[in-house]
N, C-alpha and C positions, 0 to 999 in steps of 0.2 A: 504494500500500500504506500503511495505516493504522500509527502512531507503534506503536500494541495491537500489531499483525499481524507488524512488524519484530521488535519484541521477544518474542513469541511465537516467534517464527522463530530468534532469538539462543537462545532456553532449550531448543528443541528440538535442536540441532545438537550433535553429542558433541564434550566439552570433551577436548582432547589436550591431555599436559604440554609441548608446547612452546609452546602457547598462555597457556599459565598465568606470568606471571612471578613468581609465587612459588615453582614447583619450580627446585631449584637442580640446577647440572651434576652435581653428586655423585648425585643424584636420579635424574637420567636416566640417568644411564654404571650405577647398580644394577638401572633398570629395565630397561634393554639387555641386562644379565648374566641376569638372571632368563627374558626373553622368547628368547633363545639358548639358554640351558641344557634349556628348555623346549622348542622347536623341536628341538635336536640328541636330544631322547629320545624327540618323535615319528616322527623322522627312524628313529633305533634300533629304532624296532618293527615297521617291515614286515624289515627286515636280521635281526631276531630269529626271525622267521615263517620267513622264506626258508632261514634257517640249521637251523631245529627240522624243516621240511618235509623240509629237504636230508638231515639226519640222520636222519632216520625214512626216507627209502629204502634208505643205506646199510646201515645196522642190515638193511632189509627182504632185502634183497640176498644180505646174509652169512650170515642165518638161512636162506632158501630154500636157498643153495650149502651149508650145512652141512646139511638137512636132506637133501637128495639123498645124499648120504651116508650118512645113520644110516638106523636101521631099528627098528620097535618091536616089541620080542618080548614074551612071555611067562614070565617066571623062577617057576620052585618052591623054594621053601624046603624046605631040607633039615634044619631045624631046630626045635623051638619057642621063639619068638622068648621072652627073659627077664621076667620078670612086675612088674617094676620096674628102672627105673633107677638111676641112685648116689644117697647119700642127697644129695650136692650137686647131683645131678640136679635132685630132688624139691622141694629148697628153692631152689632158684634158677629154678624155671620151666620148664625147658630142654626142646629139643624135645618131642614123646610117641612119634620114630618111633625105633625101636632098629632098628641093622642088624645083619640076620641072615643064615646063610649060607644059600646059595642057587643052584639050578644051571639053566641055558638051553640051547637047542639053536640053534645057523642052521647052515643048510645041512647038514643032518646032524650035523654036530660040535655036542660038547657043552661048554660052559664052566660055569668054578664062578668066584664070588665073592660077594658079597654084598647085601642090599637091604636097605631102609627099609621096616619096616611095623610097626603100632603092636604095644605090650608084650602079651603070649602072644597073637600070632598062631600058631594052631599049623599042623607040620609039612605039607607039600602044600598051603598056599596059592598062589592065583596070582596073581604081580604085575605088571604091565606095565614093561617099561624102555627105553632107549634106549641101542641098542649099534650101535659104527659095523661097516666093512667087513669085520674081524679078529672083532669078535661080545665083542669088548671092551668093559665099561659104561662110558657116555659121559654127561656130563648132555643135557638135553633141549634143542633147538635154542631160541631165545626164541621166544616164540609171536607173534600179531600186536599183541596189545593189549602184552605185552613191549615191542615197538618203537613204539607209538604212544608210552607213558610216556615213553619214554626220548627221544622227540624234543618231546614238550610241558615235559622238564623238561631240556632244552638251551636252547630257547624260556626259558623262567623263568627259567635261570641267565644267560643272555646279558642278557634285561629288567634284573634284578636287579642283576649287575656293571654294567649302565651307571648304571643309578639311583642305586645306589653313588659310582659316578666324579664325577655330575654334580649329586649333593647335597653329595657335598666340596667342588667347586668354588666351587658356589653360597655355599655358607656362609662358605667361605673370603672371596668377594670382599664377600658380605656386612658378615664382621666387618672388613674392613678400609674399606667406606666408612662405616661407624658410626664406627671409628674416626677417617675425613675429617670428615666431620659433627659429629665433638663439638672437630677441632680448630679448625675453620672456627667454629664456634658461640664456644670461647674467643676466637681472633682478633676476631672479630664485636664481643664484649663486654669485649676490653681496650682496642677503638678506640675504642666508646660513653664509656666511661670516662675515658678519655684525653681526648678532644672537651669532654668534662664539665667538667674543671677549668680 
């Protein structure tokens, strides 16, 4: 092999810092922090998957077992729903659905309470609701995209708190080998100094 071909050979080989005698210990012990912290968040992400997967059946689970339970009827308003809300309604945004009074039947028996439907909806409309075993209004079981969310954003919160955790870290050991580095760099240059006179 040709004097060319060696040294061709030398420039193509990846240079590592422990080949380098210029990167110093403090160097390495930051790189080490950095490629850890790094590693322990890739490590976190299939445990984030598994945990948001795991959640999203529970959820999936609870909502099935509660919907076997309820039932979706039909309510009539017995009312003409109000033609406006409060004026702090008005000025603040707030819903558009006024609840009004309202009556259902299950199982022959008839129940009264009340529903959401937007402002003058009038008398004898019909709403759909979710009432359980007693025919009592109940809110509505979560749906499935419900449970998807709520297991992709368990996923994101679990990502997030470690991201969290392991950029404190990081920074943390950061600033303290900067800190090594500039006292090592002093030292360095009150010995030059020293040597000097």
């Amino acid at each position: 092999m040709s004097d060319m071909q060696k040294r061709r050979s030398r420039q193509m080989r990846p240079v590592h810092a422990a080949d380098n005698p210029l990167v110093r210990p403090v160097d390495r012990a930051e790189a080490r922090v950095h490629r850890t912290t790094l590693t322990l968040f890739l490590l976190v992400v299939p445990f984030a998957v598994v945990l948001g997967v795991f959640g999203y059946g529970q959820l999936a689970r609870s909502a099935d077992a509660a919907a076997a339970n309820l039932r979706t009827v039909e309510a009539t308003t017995t009312a003409e729903a109000p033609s406006a809300t409060t004026a702090a309604d008005v000025t603040s945004g707030a819903s558009s659905s006024l609840a009004t009074p309202a009556t259902w039947t299950l199982d022959g028996r008839e129940h009264e309470g009340t529903v959401a439907v937007p402002p003058r909806t009038p008398t004898g409309t019909d709403v759909s609701i979710t009432v359980d075993a007693a025919g009592n209004r109940v809110a509505p079981p979560p749906s499935h995209a419900d449970t998807v969310v709520a297991g992709a954003f368990l996923t994101v919160l679990v990502l997030t708190a470690a991201g969290i955790v392991l950029l404190t870290i990081r920074g943390a050991a950061t600033r303290r080998y900067a800190e090594r580095r500039d006292r090592e760099w002093d030292e360095a240059l009150a010995r030059l100094f020293a040597e000097g006179r």
